[in-house]
C-alpha angles and dihedrals in degrees: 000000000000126000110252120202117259114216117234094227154002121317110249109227109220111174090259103050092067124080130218094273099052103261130129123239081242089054088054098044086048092049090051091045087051090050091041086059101046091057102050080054085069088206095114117108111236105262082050094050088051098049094044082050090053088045094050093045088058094044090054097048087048088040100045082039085063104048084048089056097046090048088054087060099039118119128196123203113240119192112218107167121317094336132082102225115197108226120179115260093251093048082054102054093041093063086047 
């Protein structure tokens, strides 16, 4: 089994880190990891097996739809003079 990272702290809940269903991006991420988990350990009957891979697949594509999201709305500071100018994140890795 691999080392995750732990959190030091509490999740903050913003409106768009939860899903439909309630649940943070970090739950997800946790649920995923526990199946993850589950899986590696290799003690699942098939059909079991089966149904925590399709979970897991559906966890990643929520959870890699939400990054996508945060990065969207991403800004990185960029100094120009005297001044700090906000760019969105994209606009920022294309002039790289």
């Amino acid at each position: 089994m691999t080392k995750r990272r732990q959190s030091s702290g509490a999740p903050q809940k913003t409106p768009d880190a939860e899903a439909s269903d309630g649940t943070t991006f970090e739950e997800a991420l946790q649920r995923l990891e526990a199946i993850v988990d589950r899986l590696e350990e290799g003690d699942l009957e098939l059909e079991a097996a089966l149904a925590a891979f399709e979970e897991g697949v559906k966890l990643t594509r929520r959870c890699a739809g939400q990054l996508e999201d945060a990065e969207r709305r991403i800004e990185v500071l960029v100094r120009e003079g005297e001044k700090w100018i906000a760019r969105p994140f994209a606009e920022s890795e294309e002039s790289e």
